[in-house]
C-alpha positions as CSV (number, residue, x, y, z in Angstrom):
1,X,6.7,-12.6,-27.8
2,X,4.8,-15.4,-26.6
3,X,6.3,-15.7,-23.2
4,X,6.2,-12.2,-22.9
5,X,2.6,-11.8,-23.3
6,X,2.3,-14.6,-20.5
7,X,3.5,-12.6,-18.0
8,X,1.0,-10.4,-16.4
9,X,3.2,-7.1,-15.8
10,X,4.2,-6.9,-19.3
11,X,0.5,-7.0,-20.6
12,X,-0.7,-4.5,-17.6
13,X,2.2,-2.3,-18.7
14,X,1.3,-2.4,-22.3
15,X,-2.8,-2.2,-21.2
16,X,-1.3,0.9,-19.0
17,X,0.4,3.2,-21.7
18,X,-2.4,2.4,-23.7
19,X,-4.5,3.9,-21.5
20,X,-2.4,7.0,-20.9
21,X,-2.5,7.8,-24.7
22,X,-6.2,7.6,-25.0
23,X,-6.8,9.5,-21.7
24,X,-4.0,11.9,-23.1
25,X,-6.2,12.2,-26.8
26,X,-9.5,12.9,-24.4
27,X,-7.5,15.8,-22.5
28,X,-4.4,16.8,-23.3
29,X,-4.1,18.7,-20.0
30,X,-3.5,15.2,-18.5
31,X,0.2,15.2,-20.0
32,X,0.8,18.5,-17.6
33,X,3.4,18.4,-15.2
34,X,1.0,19.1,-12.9
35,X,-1.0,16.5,-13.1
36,X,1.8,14.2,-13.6
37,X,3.3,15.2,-10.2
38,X,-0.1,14.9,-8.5
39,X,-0.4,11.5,-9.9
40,X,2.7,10.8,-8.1
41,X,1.9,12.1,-4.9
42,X,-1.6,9.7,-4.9
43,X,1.0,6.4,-4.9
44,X,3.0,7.5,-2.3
45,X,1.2,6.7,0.5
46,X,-1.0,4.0,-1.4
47,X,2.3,2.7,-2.8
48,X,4.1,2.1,0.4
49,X,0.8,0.5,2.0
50,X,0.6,-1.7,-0.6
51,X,4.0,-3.0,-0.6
52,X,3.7,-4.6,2.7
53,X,-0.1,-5.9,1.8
54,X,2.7,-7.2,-1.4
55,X,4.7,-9.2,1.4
56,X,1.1,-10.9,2.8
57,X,-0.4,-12.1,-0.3
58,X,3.0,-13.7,-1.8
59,X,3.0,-15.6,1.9
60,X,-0.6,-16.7,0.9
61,X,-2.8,-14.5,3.3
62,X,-4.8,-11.2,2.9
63,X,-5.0,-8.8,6.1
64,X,-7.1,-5.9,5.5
65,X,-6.5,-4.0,9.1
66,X,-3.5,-2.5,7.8
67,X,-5.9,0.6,7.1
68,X,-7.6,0.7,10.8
69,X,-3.8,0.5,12.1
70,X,-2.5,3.3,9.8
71,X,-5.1,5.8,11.0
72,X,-4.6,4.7,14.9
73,X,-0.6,5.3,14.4
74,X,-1.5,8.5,12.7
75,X,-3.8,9.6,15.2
76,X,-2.1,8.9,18.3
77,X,1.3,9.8,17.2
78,X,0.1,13.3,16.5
79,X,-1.6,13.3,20.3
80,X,2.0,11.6,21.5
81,X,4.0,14.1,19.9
82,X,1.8,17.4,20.6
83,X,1.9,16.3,24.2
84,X,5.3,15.2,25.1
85,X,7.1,16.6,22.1
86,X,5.8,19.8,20.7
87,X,9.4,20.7,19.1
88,X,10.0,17.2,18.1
89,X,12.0,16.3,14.9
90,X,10.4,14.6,11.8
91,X,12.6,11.6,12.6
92,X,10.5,11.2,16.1
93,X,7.2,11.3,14.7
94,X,7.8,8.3,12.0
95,X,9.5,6.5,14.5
96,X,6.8,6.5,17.1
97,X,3.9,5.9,14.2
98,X,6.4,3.1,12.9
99,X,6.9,1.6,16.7
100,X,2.9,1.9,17.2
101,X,2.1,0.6,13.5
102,X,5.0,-2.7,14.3
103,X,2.8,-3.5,18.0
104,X,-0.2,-3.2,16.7
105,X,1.3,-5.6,13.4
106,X,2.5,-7.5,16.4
107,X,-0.9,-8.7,17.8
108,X,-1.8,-9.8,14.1
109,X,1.3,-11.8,14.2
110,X,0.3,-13.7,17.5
111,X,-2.9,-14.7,16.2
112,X,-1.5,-16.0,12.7
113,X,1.5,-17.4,13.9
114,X,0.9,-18.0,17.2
115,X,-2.6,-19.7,17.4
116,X,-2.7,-20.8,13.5
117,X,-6.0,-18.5,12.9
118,X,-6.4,-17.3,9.7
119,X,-5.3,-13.6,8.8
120,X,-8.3,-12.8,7.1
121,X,-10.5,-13.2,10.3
122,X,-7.9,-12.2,12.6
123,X,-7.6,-8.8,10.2
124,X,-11.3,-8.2,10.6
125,X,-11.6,-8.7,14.0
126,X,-8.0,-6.6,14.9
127,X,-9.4,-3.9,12.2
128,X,-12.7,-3.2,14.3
129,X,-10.9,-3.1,17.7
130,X,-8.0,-1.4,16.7
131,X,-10.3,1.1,14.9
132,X,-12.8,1.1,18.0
133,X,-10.4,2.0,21.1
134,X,-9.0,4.7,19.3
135,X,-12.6,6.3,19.0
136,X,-13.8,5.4,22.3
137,X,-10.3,6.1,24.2
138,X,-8.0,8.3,22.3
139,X,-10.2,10.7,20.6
140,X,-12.6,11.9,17.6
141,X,-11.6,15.2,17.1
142,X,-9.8,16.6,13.9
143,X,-6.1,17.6,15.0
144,X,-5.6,20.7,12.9
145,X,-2.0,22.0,15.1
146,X,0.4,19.6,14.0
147,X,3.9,19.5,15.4
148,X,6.3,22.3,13.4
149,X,8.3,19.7,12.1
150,X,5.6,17.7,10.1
151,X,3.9,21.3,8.6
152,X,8.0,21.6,7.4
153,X,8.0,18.8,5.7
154,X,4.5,18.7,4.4
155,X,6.2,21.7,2.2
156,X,9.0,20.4,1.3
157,X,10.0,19.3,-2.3
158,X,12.3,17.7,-4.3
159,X,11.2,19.1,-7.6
160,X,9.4,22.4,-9.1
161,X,7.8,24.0,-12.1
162,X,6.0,26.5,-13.3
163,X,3.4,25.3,-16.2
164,X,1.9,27.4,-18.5
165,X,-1.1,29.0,-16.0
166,X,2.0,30.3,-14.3
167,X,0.9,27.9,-11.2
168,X,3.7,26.9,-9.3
169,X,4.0,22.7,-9.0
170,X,5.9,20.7,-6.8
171,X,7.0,16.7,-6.2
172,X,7.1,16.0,-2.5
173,X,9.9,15.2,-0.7
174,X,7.5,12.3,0.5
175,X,8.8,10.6,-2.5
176,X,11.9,9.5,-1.5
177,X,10.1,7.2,1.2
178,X,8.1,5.0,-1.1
179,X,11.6,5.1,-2.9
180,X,13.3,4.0,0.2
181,X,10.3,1.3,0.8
182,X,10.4,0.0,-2.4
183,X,14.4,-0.6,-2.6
184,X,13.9,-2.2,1.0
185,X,11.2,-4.6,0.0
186,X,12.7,-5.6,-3.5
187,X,16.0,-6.5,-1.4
188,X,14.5,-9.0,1.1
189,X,12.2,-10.5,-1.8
190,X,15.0,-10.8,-4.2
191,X,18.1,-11.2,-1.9
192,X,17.5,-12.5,1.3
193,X,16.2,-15.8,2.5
194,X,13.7,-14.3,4.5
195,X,12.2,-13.4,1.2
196,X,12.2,-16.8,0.0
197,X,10.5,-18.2,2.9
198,X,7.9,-15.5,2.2
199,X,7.2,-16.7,-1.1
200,X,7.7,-20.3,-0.2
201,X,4.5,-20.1,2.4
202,X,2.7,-18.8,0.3
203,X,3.2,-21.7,-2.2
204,X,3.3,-24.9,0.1
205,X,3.4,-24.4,3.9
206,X,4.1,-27.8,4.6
207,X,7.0,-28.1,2.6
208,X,8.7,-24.5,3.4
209,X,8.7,-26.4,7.2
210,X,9.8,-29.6,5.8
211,X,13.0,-27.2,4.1
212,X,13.8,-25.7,7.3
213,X,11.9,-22.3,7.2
214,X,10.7,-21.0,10.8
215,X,7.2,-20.5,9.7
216,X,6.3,-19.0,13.0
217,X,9.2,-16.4,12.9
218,X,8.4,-14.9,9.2
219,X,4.6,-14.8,9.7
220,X,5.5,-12.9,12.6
221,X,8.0,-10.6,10.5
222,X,4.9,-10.1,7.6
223,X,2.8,-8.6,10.5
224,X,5.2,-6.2,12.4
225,X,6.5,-5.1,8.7
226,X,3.1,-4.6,7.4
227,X,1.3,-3.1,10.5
228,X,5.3,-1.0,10.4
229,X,5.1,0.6,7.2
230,X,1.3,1.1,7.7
231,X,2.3,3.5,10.8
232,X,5.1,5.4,8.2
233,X,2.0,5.7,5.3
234,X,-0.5,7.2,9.1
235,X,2.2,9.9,9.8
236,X,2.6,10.5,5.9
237,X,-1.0,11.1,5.4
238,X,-1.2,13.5,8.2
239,X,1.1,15.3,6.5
240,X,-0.1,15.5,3.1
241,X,-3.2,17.0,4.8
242,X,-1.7,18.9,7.5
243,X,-4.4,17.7,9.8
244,X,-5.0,14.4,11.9
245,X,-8.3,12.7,11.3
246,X,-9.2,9.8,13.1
247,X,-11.9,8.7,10.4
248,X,-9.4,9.3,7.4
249,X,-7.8,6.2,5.8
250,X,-10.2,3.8,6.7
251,X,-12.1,2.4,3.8
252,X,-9.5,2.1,1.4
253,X,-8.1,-1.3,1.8
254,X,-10.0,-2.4,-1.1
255,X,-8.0,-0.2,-4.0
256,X,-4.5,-1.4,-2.2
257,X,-5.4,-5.1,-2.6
258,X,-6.8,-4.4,-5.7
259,X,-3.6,-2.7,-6.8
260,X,-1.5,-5.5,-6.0
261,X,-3.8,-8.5,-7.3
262,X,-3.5,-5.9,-10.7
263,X,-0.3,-5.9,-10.7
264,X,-0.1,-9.7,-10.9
265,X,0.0,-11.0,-7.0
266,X,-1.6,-14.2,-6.9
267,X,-4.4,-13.7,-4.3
268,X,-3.1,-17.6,-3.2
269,X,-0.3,-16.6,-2.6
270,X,3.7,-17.6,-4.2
271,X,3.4,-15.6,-7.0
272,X,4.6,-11.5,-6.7
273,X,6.5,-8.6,-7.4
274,X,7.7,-5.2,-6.5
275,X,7.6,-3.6,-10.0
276,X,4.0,-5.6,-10.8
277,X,2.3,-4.0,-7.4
278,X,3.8,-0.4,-8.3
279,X,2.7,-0.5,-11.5
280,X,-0.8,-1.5,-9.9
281,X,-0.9,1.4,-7.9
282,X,0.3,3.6,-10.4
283,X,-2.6,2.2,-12.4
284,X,-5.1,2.3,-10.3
285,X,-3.8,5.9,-9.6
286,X,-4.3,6.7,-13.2
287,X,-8.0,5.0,-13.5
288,X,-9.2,7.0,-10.2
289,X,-8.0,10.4,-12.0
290,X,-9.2,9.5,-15.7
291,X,-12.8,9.0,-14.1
292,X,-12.2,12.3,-12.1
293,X,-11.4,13.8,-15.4
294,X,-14.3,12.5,-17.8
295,X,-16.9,13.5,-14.6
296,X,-17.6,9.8,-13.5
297,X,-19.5,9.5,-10.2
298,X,-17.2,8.3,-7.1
299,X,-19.6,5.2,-6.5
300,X,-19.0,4.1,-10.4
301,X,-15.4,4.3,-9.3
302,X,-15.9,2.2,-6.7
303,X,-17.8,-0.4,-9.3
304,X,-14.5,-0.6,-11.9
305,X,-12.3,-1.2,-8.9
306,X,-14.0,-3.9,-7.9
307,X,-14.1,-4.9,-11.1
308,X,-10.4,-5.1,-11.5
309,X,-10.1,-7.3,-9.0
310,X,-12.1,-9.6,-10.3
311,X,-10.8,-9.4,-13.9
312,X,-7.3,-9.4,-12.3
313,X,-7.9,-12.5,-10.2
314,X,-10.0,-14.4,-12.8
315,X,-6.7,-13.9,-15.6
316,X,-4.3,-14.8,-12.9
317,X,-6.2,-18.4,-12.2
318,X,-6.8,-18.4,-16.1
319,X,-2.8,-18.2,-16.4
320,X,-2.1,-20.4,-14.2
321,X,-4.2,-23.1,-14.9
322,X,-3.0,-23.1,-18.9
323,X,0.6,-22.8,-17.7
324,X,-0.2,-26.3,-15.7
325,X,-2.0,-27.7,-18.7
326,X,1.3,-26.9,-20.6
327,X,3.6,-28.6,-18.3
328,X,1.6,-32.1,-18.3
């Protein structure tokens, strides 16, 4: 018991169910299957965003311009696709927002890897040009005709009820993706030795070079993948809300770190998982909706997430440095 309660997922997953019972004592509507599915769609797009912000942090980095090149892929494949491919398949669109999402990842990568920069300045500076030419040069105005193929699919479903209301509830098909993601990214963390070089830069560059790791080639791999799966969660959000936005998106890099420092990512990297960031999101999912529910402002909100990370971040030093205390 005591080694369970040292590790951080098992007490956020305890801290979590907890939380669901009380929020389910307040309102019992909250146990709907309704609300449950709707909880569900909310990680989707935040899940899949956060497991490649997962992949950063374990290498010991934070970018936080994977928001600014989510809505640029979003918005330009919806202006790519309207003009040269009207009819265009669903296929099409997430591979041109996932192409779009890997260059943009790309010029990340050559700063980091290339020039040794630091991602968190790089990701600011990248974050307010990327965000700035597509204003300035691709366009401000709300796309409400989407391509057929992406209305399709915004109404497509895998699962549906009727509650008591007699309101008719669905799961999105969506959710195969961040199924699909999340398989992917447990793979190459668990499996492959790309995914041990991850975590081994994030614990001690100097010796993941001295083992024989290409430093350079899987900092550029964390970029393109995260500024990839960033374009996959643009064209996603343009289809939850059937519309492209150019100012949508951006602004909620904060609750995506914060959901993967919650779920036990150690903000210095070396130290992550793929369970510990969904159960982050689904978390942070769950706080944003209980506060909806009791009538809490949206700028509280904005107070207990920051506060998560910083309870998050202060128990994951706090862990650590007993766990070192133990060992000498």
């Amino acid at each position: 018991m005591k080694k369970l309660l040292q590790q951080h997922e098992f007490v956020v997953t305890i801290v979590f169910f907890l939380v669901v019972i009380l929020i389910g004592a307040i309102n019992p509507a909250f146990f709907s299957i309704g609300n449950i599915f709707s909880l569900l769609k909310s990680m989707i797009i935040r899940g899949i965003l956060a497991l490649g912000v997962l992949i950063v942090i374990i290498s010991g980095n934070v970018d936080i311009s994977f928001t600014a090149i989510s809505a640029f892929a979003m918005y330009t494949t919806s202006k790519i696709m309207l003009a040269l491919f009207p009819e265009g398949g669903l296929l099409l669109a997430f591979a041109i927002g996932g192409l779009i999402g890997l260059l943009l990842g790309s010029i990340n990568a050559s700063f980091v890897a290339g020039m040794k920069l630091p991602a968190l300045i790089v990701s600011l500076g990248t974050s307010s040009a990327i965000r700035g030419f597509m204003l300035a040069f691709i366009g401000v105005k709300i796309i409400n005709n989407l391509p057929a193929s992406l209305i399709a699919y915004s109404r497509s479903y895998i699962a549906k009820f009727t509650d008591a209301s007699g309101k008719i509830v669905t799961l999105p098909s969506a959710i195969i993706m961040l199924i699909a993601v999340t398989i992917i990214v447990w793979f190459i963390l668990r499996y492959t030795m790309l995914g041990r070089g991850v975590y081994a830069l994030g614990g001690d560059p100097v010796s993941t070079e001295r083992a024989g790791f290409n430093i350079k080639a899987i900092q550029y791999f964390i970029y393109c993948f995260m500024g990839f799966l960033s374009g996959i969660a643009g064209v996603l959000h343009s289809v939850f809300m059937r519309n492209a936005n150019p100012f949508d998106i951006v602004g909620t890099e904060l609750i995506v770190i914060a959901s993967v420092v919650l779920g036990g990512a150690s903000i210095t990297g070396g130290k992550g998982t793929v369970y510990g960031t969904l159960l982050g999101v689904a978390f942070t999912v769950l706080i944003e909706n209980s506060l909806i529910i009791i009538g809490v402002p949206s700028y509280w909100q904005k107070v207990v997430i920051g506060l998560i990370i910083v309870v998050s971040t202060a128990a994951s030093a706090l862990r650590e440095k007993f766990a070192k205390l133990e060992i000498s």
